[in-house]
C-alpha positions as CSV (number, residue, x, y, z in Angstrom):
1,X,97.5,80.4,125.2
2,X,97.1,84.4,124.5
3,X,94.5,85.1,122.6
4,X,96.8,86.6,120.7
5,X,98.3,83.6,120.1
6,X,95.1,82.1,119.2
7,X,94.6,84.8,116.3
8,X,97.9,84.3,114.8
9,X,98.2,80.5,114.8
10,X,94.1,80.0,113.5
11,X,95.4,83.0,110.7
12,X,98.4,80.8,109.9
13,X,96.3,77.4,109.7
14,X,94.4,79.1,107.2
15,X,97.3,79.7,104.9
16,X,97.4,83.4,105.4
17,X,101.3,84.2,104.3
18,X,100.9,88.0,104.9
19,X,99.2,90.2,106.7
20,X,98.8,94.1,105.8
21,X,98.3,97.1,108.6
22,X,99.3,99.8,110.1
23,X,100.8,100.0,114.0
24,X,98.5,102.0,117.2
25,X,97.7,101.8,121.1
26,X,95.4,99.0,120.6
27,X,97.1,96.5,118.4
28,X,100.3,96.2,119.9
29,X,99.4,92.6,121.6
30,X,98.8,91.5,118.1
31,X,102.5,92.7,116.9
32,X,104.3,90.9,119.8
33,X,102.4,87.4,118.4
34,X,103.2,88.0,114.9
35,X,106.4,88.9,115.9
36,X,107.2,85.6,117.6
37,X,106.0,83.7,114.9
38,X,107.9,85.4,112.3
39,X,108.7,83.5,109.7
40,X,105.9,81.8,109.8
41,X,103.7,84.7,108.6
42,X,104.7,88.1,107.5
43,X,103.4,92.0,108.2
44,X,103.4,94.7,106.0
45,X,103.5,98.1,107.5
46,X,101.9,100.5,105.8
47,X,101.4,104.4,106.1
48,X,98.0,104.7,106.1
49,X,95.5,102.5,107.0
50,X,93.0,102.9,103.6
51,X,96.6,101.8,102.0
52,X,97.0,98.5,103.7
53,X,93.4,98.0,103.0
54,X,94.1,98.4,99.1
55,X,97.2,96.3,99.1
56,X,94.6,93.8,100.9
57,X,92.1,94.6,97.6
58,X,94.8,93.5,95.0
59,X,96.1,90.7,97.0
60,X,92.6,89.1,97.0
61,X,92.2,90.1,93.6
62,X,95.5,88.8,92.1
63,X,95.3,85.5,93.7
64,X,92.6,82.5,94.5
65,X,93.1,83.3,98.9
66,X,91.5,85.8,100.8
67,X,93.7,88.9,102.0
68,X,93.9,90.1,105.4
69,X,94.4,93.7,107.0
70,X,94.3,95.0,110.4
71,X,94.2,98.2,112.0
72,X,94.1,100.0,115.3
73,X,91.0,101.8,116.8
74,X,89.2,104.8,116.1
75,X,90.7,106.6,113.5
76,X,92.3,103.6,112.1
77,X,89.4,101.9,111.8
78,X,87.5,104.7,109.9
79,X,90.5,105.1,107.3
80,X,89.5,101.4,106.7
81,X,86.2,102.3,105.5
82,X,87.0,103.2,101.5
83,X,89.0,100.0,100.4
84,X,86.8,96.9,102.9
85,X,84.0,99.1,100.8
86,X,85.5,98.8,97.2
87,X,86.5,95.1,98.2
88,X,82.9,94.1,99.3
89,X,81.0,95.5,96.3
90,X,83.7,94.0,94.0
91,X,83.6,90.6,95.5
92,X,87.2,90.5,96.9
93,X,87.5,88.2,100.0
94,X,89.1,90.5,102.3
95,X,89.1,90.1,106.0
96,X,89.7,93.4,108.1
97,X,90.9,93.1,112.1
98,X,90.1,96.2,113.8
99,X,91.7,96.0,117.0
100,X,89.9,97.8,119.3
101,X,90.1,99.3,122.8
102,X,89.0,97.1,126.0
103,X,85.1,95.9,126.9
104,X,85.8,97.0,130.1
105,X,86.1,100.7,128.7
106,X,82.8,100.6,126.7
107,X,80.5,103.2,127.3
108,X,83.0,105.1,129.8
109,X,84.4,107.6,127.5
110,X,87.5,105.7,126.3
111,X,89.2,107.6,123.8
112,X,88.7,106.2,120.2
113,X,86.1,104.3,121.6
114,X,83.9,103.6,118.4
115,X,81.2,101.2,117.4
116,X,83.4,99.4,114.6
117,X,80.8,95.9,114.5
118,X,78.0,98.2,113.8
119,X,79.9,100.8,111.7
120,X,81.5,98.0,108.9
121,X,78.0,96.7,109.2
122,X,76.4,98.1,105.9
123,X,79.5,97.6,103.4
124,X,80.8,94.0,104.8
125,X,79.0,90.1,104.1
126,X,79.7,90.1,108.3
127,X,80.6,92.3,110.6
128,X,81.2,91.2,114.3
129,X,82.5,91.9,118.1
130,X,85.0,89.2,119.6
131,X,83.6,89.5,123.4
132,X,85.1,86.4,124.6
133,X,88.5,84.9,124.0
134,X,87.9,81.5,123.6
135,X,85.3,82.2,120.5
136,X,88.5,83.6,119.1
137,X,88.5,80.2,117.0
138,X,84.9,80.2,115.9
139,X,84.8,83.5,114.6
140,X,87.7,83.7,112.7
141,X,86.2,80.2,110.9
142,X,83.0,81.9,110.3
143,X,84.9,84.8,109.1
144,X,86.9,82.7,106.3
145,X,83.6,80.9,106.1
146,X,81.6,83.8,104.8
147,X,84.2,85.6,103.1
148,X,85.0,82.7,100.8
149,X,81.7,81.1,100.2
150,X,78.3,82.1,97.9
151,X,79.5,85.2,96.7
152,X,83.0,86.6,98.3
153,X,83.1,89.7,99.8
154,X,84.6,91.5,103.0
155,X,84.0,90.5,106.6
156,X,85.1,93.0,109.9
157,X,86.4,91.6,112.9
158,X,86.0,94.0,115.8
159,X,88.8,92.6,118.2
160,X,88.5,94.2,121.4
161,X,92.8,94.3,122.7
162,X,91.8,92.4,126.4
163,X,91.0,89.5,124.0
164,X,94.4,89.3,122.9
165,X,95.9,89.4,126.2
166,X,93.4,87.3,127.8
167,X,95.1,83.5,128.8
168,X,92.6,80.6,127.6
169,X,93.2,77.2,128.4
170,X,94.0,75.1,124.9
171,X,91.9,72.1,125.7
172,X,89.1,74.5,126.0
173,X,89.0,75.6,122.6
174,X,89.8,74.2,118.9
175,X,92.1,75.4,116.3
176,X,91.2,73.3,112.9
177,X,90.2,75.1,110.1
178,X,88.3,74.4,107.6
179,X,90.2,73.8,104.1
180,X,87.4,74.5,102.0
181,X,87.7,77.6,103.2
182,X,91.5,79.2,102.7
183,X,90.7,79.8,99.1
184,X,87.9,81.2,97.0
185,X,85.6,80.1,95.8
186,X,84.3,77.5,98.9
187,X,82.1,75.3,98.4
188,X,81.1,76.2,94.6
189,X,77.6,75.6,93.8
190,X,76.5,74.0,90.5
191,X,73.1,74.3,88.5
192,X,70.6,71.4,87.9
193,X,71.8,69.2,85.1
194,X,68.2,70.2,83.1
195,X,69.1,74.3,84.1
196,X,72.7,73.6,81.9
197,X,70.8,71.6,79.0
198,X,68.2,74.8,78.5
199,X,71.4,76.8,78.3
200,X,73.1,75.0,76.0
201,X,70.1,74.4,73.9
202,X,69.8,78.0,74.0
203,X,73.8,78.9,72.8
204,X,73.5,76.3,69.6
205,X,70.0,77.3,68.2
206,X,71.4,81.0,68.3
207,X,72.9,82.3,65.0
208,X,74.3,85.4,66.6
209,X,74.8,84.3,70.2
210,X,77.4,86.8,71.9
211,X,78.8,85.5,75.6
212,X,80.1,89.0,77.9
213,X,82.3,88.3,80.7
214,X,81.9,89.9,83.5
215,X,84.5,90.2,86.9
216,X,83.0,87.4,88.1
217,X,84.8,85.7,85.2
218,X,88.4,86.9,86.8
219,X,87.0,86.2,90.5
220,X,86.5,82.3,89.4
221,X,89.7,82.4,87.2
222,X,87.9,81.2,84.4
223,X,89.0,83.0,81.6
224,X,90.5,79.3,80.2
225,X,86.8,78.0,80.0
226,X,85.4,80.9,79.0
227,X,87.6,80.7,76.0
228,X,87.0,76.7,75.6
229,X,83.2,77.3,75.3
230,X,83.4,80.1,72.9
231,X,86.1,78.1,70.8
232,X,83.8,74.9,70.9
233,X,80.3,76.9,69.8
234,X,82.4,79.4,67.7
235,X,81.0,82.4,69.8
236,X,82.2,85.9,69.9
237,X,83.2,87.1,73.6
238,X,83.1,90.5,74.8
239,X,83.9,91.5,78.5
240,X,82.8,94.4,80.7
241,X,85.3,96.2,82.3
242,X,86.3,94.6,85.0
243,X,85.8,90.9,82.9
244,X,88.8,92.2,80.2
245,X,91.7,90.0,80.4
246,X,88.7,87.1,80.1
247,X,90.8,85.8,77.1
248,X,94.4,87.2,74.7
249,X,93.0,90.5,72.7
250,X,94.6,88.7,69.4
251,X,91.9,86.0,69.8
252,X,89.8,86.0,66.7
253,X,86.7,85.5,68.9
254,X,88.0,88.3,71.5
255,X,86.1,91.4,70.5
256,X,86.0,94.1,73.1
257,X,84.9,95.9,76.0
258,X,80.9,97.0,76.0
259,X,79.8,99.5,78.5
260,X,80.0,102.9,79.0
261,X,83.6,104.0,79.9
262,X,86.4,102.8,77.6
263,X,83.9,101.1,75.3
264,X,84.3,99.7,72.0
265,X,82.1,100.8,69.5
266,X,82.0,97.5,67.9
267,X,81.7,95.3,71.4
268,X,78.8,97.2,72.0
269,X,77.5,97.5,68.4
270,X,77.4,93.1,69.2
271,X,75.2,93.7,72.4
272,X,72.4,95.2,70.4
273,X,72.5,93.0,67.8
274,X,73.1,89.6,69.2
275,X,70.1,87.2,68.6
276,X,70.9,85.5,72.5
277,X,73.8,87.2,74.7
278,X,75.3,85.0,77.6
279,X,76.2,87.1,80.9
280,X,78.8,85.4,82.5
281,X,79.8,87.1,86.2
282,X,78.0,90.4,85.7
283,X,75.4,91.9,87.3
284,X,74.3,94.3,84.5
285,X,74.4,97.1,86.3
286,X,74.2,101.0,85.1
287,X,77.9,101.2,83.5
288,X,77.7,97.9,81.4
289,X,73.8,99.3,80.6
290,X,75.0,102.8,80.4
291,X,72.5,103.5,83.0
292,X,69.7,100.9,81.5
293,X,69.5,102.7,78.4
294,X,71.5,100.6,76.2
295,X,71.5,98.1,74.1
296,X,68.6,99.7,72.4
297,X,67.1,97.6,71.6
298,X,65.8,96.1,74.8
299,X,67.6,92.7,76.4
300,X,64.5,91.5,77.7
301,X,63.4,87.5,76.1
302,X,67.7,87.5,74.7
303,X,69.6,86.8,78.1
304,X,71.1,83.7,79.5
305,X,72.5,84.9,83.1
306,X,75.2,83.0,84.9
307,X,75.9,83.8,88.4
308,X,77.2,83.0,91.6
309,X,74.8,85.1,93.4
310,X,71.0,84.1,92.4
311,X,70.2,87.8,94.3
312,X,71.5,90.0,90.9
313,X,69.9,87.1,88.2
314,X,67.2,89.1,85.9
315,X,67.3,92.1,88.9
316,X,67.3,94.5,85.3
317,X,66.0,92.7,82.5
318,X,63.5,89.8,81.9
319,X,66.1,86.6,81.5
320,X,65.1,83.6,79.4
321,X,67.2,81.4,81.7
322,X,68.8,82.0,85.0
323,X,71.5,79.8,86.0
324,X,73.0,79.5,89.3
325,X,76.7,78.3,89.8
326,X,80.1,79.3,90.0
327,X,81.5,80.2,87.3
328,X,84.2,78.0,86.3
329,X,82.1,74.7,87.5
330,X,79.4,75.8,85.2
331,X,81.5,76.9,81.9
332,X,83.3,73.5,82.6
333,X,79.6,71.4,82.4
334,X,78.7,73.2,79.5
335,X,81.7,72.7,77.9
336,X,81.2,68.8,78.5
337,X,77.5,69.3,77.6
338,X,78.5,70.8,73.9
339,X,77.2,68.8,70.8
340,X,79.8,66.7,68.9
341,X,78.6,68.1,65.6
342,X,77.8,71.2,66.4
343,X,78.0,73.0,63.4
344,X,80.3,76.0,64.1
345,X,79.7,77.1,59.9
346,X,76.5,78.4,61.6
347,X,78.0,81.6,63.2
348,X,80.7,82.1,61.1
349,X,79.2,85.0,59.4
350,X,78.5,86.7,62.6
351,X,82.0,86.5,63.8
352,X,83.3,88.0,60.4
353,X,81.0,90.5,60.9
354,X,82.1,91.4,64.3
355,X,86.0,90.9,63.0
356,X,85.4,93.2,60.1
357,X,84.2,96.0,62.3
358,X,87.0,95.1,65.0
359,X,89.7,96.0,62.4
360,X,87.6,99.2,61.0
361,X,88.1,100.0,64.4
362,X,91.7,99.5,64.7
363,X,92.2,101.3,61.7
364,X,91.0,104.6,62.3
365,X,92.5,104.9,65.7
366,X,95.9,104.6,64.2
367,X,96.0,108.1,64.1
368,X,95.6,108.8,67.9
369,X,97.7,106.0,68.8
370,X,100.6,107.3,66.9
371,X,99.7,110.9,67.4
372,X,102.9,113.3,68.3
373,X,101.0,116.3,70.5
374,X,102.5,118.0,73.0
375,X,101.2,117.4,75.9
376,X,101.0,113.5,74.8
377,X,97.4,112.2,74.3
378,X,96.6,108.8,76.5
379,X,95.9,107.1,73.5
380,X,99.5,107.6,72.8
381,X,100.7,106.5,76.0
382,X,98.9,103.7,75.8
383,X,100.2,102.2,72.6
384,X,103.5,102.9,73.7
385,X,102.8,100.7,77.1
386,X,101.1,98.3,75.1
387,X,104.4,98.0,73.2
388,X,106.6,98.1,76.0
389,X,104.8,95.2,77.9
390,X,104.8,93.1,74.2
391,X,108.6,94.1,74.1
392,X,109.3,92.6,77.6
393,X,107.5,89.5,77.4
394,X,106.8,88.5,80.9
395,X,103.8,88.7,83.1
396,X,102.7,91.4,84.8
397,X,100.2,92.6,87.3
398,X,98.3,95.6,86.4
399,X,96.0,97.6,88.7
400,X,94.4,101.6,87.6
401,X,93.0,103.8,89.2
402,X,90.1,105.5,88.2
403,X,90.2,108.8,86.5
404,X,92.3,109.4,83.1
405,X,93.7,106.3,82.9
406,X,90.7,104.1,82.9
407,X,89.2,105.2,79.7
408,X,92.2,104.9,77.6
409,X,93.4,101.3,79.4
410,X,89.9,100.1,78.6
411,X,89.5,101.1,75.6
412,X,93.6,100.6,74.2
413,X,95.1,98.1,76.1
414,X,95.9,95.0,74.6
415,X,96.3,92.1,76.9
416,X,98.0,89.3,75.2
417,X,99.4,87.1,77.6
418,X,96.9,85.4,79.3
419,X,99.1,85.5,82.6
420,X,99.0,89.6,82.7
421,X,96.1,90.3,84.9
422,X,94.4,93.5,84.5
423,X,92.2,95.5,87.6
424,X,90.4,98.4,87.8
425,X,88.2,99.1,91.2
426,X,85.1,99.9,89.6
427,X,82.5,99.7,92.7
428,X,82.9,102.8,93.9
429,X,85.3,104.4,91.7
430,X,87.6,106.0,94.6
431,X,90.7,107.3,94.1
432,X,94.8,106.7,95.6
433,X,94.2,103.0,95.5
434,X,96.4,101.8,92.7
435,X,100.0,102.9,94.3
436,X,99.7,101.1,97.3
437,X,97.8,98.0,95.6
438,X,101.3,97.4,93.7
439,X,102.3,96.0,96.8
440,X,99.7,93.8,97.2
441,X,100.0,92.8,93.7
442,X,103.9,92.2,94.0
443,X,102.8,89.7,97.7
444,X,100.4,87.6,95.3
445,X,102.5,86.8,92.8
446,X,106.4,87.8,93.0
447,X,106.7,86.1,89.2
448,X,104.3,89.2,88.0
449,X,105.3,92.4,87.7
450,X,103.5,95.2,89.3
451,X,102.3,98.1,87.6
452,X,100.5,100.7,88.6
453,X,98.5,103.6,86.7
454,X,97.1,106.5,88.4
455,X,96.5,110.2,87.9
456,X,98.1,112.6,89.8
457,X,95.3,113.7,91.5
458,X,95.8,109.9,93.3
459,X,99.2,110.3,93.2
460,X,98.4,113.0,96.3
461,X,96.3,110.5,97.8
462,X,98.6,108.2,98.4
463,X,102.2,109.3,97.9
464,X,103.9,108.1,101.5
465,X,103.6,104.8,100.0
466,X,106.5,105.4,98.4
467,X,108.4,104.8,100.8
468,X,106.9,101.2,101.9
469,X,108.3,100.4,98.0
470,X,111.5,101.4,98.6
471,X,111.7,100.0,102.1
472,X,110.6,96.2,100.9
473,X,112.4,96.6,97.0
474,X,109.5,95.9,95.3
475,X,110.0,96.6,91.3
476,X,107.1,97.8,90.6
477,X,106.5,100.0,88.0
478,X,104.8,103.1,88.2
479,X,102.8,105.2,85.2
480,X,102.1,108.8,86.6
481,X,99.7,110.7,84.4
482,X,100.3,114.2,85.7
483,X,97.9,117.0,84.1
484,X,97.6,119.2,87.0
485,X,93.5,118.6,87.5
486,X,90.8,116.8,88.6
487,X,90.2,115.5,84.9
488,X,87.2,113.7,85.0
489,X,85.2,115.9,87.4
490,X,86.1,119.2,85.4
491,X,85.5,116.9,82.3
492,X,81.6,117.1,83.5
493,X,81.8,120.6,84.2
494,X,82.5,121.3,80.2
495,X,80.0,118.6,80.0
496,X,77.6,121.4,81.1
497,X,78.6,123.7,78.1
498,X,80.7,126.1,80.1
499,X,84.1,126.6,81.4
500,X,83.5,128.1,84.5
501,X,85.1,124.9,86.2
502,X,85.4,125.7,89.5
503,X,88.0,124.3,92.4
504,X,89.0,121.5,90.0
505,X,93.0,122.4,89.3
506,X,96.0,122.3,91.3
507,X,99.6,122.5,90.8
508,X,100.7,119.6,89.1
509,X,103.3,117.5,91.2
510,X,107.6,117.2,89.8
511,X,106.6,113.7,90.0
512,X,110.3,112.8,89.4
513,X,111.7,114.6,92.1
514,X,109.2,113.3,94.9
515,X,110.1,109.9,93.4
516,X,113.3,110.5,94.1
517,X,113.2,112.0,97.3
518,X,111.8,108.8,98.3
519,X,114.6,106.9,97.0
520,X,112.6,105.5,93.5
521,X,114.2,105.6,89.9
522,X,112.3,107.6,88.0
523,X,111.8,109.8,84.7
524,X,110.2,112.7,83.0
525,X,108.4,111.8,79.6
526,X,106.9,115.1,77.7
527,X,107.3,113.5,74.3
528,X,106.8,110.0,73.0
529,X,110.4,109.4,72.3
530,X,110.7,110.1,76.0
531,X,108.4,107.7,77.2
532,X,109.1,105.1,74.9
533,X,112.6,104.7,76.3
534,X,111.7,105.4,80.2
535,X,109.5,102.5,80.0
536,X,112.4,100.1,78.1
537,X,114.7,101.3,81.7
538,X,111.7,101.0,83.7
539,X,111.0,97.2,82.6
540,X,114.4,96.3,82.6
541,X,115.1,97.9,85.9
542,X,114.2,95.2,88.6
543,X,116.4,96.6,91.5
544,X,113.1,98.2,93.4
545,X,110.4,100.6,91.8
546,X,110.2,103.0,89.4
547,X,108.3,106.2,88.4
548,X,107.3,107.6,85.0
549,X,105.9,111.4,85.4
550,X,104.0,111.4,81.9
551,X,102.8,115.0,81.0
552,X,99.6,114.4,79.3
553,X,96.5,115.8,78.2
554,X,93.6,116.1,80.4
555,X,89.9,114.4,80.3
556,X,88.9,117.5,80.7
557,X,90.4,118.8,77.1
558,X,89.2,116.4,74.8
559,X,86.0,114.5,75.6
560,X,87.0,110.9,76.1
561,X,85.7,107.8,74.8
562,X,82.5,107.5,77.4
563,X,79.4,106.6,75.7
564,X,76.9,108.8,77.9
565,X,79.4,111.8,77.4
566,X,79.4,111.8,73.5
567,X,75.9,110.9,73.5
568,X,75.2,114.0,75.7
569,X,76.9,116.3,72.9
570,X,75.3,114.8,70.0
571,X,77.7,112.3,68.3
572,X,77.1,108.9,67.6
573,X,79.0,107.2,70.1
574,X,78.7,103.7,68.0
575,X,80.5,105.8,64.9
576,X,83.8,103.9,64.2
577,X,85.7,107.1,62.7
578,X,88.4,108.4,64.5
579,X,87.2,112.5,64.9
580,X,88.5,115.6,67.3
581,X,85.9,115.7,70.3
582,X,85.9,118.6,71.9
583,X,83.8,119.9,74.4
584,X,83.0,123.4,73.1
């Protein structure tokens, strides 16, 4: 066999339906072997190479398999940096092949000769050099292995191209897999049965217990015990950012997002006055805490932590319990472990409390929902999605960007059906990932639809992806808030108490007609009345994808709805009342 050959068939015997990359010198071996076993396994060109690696990011996110990218050497390899980065911190299994030039030329002044092992090094779980075709086999196992298992994350592949060419004798090597290993999580671990006892000991002495669910939550797909748990104790849920979606926003016990950006006032009004708080899949760091400084009052001697990776357990506060496990196996014992009488009267007050302040909230931003200012306000835009999605009453898959839209989703988006997954990459915060992840989204699940949300300063990040949309048909749907600046970042200039932003604006892009020169159906929406209708054509529009260019008002106009920032200019970010925020 080519070792080629080797690589495709062990990536097959894994379950790997798709793979997503970008064509060079070095991996054109590779392409011959998927080529012959097309049908078998798909690729999916992209244009760039930090593209593929995004589609990679919401494939792994979207589903319960590891994703898997590839890209040529040199240059390829460092465009693959930002989204294996992104993946790793945010606990998506992704496995990158960097196919890279010869052994022989090592050393020798090869050109895009590059230490990719060594460079993936600090932002992967593994990063390795293939350097002998026949432990082609064991390295991709250990690859799936460690991507999969404990905590998932990315693992690099540095496949030198003579590997792929090399012939190896079959009866020399072995090509099982391990089936623990084509999904995630493998081999889930499970606390001690007296750990799970304390907890629960712990959640029914509590008169104002409060669980957050964290992205950990969505990695283990256990939103459904999450919910069971909290039904069963009669506990009020909040989620951190990357946790919302845990449970339907309608559920009495949902009550919001805590944090910094896109908070609720009232989630996080819970989180400093809980009695015990249960962290589910979150490792507490500096946005959930706004930088350690909130709740308050302190957390120390009120947490219960549950996490898959013991490493981030009481790493910022003093827990009264730490509890190992996945997720879902752990929510699932507790759920058996729950009293038959436990009386649920108990917290009942505490979840009218939180209800009552829930639909305070609601109430006063009625106004900014419904408000008719030219250019539109994202609040606006995101009751008339929220609408729109109710309206069309089918699942979708729904991946941001960071920037203006991430605010406004967290804070306004209301997530009913509980097939509608919601993701924003939160590690590191990077922009142009959330047009090329609707391709990834639309490969997990072709029963969701994809949507993407990005500014436009990620819109000319990744525009060319465009055209890998209209080359595969994918409907996805495509929500282009276009203000002509680097919101957020001239946002923290006004921060300062100036307006001497500087190198922050640029021309803002005729989103429609570049949609359109690539061949996608698209609109202009100035006015609500506008939008409103492009979304009813974009949602029932299912020939290929769509673009919305929605003129709306900047981050950097109106100070959005960040904790730190309001705290920064002197208003009570915790104040329920819906008031103009300017900066100056």
């Amino acid at each position: 066999m080519l070792g080629a050959d080797i690589l495709v068939e062990m990536l097959i015997g894994y379950g790997v339906e798709v793979v997503f990359g970008v064509p060079g010198d070095t991996n054109v071996p590779f392409y011959e072997s998927l080529q012959t076993h097309e049908g078998r396994i798909r690729h999916v060109m992209a244009r760039d190479e930090r593209s593929a690696g995004y589609m990679a990011d919401a494939y792994g996110r979207f589903t319960s398999k590891p994703a898997v990218f590839e890209c040529p050497s040199g240059a390829g390899a460092m465009y693959s940096l930002p989204p294996v980065a992104e993946s790793n911190a945010s606990s998506v299994p992704v496995i990158l092949l960097t196919i890279d030039i010869p052994l022989p030329g090592e050393g020798r002044g090869v050109l895009t000769e590059l230490d990719c092992a060594r460079l993936f090094e600090p932002i992967t779980k593994m990063s390795v050099q293939v350097k002998s075709p026949e432990k082609l086999p064991e390295i991709i196992r250990r690859a799936f292995r460690v991507a999969c298992s404990g905590k998932p994350g990315a693992v690099h592949l540095q496949i030198p191209e003579d590997m792929l060419k090399a012939e190896v004798d079959p009866a020399r090597i072995s090509l099982h897999v391990e089936k623990e290993c084509t999904t995630f999580p493998a081999f889930p671990t499970l606390p001690t049965p007296d750990t799970l006892e304390s907890l629960m000991a712990l959640l029914a002495a509590s008169e104002r217990p409060l669980i957050v669910s964290g992205g950990g939550v969505n990695r283990s797909c256990a939103g459904p015990q999450v919910t069971a748990l909290a039904e069963r104790l009669n506990i009020p849920v909040c989620t951190t950012m990357t946790g919302q979606g845990t449970m339907p926003d309608t559920h009495q016990l949902a009550i919001g997002v805590i944090g910094d950006n896109g908070y609720h006032p009232h989630a996080n009004w819970a989180l400093e006055h809980a009695d015990f708080v249960l962290f589910v899949g979150s490792k507490m760091g500096s946005v959930v805490t706004i930088g350690w400084t909130f709740p308050k009052i302190t957390l120390n001697k009120r947490v219960a932590q549950i996490d898959i990776d013991p490493a981030v357990m009481a790493n910022n506060y003093e827990n009264l319990l730490s509890v190992p496990g996945d997720a879902k196996l752990t929510l699932e014992q507790l759920i058996a472990l729950a009293p038959a009488d436990h009386d649920t009267t108990k917290t009942q007050p505490w979840v009218d409390e939180l209800n009552e302040l829930r639909a305070e909230f609601w109430r006063a931003s009625e106004p900014l929902l419904h408000a008719e200012t030219l250019p539109l306000r994202p609040e606006r835009v995101v009751h008339c999605f929220n609408e729109a999605l109710e309206t069309y009453g089918k699942p979708a898959h729904i991946y941001s960007d960071a920037g203006t839209p991430t605010p406004y989703m967290t804070r306004f988006l209301k997530l009913k059906d509980p097939r509608t997954r919601f993701a924003i990459p939160r590690a590191f915060g990077g922009l142009g990932s959330a047009l090329p992840a609707t391709v990834g989204a639309w490969f997990a699940n072709q029963n969701r639809r994809p949507i993407g949300m990005f500014g436009d300063g990620s819109f000319g990040m990744s525009v060319g992806e465009l055209e890998t949309l209209v080359r595969l048909q994918i409907p996805a749907i495509l929500l282009l808030f276009n203000n002509g600046t680097f919101g957020w970042i001239k946002g923290l200039h006004r921060l300062r108490g100036h307006n001497q932003c500087f190198s922050v604006d640029f021309m803002p892009p005729r989103g429609q007609d570049i949609a359109e020169a690539f061949g996608v159906k698209a609109w202009t929406a100035r006015m609500s009345e506008e939008l409103t209708a492009a979304l009813d054509d974009a949602f029932a529009f299912e020939d290929g994808p769509c673009l919305i260019d929605i003129h709306v008002e900047s981050l950097a106009d109106r100070v959005p709805p960040v904790y730190s920032w309001l705290s920064k200019l002197g208003r009570d970010p915790l104040e329920i009342e819906a008031k103009d925020t300017r900066y100056l």
